[in-house]
N, C-alpha and C positions, 0 to 999 in steps of 0.2 A: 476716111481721110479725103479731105479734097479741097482746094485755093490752101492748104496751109493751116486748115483748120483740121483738129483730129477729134471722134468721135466715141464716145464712154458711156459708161453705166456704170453709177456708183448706189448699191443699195437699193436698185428700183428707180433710183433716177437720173433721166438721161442728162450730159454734158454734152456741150463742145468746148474744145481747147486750143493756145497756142501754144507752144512750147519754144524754149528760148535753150541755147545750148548748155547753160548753165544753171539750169533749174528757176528759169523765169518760166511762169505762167500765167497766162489769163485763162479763167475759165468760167463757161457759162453755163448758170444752172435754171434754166429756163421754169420750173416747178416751183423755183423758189425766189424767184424774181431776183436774184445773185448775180454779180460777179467776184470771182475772188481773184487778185492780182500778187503775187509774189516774185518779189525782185531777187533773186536766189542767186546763191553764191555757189551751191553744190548742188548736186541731186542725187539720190540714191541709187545704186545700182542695179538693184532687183528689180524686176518688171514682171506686171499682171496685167494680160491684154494689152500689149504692147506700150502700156505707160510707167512711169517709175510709181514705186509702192507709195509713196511719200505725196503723189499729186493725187491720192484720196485721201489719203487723212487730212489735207486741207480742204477738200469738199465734203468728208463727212464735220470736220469745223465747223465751217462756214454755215452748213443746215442746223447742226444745234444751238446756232445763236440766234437762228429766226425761228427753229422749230418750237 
């Protein structure tokens, strides 16, 4: 974490993110020349590695539409 950006590993590949208090996301997957942007209304409440569970299943998305 640092300026507001937060830092992940999803599946081997690294992210950075921002998070929005309502389950808005940007995030950046630098391997996969991606961003994914979600205007969220909710967000999950479980957490892995200090993010909600639901802000990887949109980065494992996102890789299987380019992968």
């Amino acid at each position: 974490y640092g300026y507001q950006w937060w830092l992940g590993d999803c599946d081997g590949h690294s992210f950075y993110c921002l998070k929005g208090l309502r389950g808005q996301y940007v995030v950046v997957v630098p391997d996969y020349d991606i961003i994914v942007v979600r205007m969220g209304h909710d967000q999950s409440q479980e957490r892995d590695r200090h993010h909600p569970v639901d802000l990887y299943e949109y980065v494992r998305t996102a890789i299987s539409m380019v992968d």
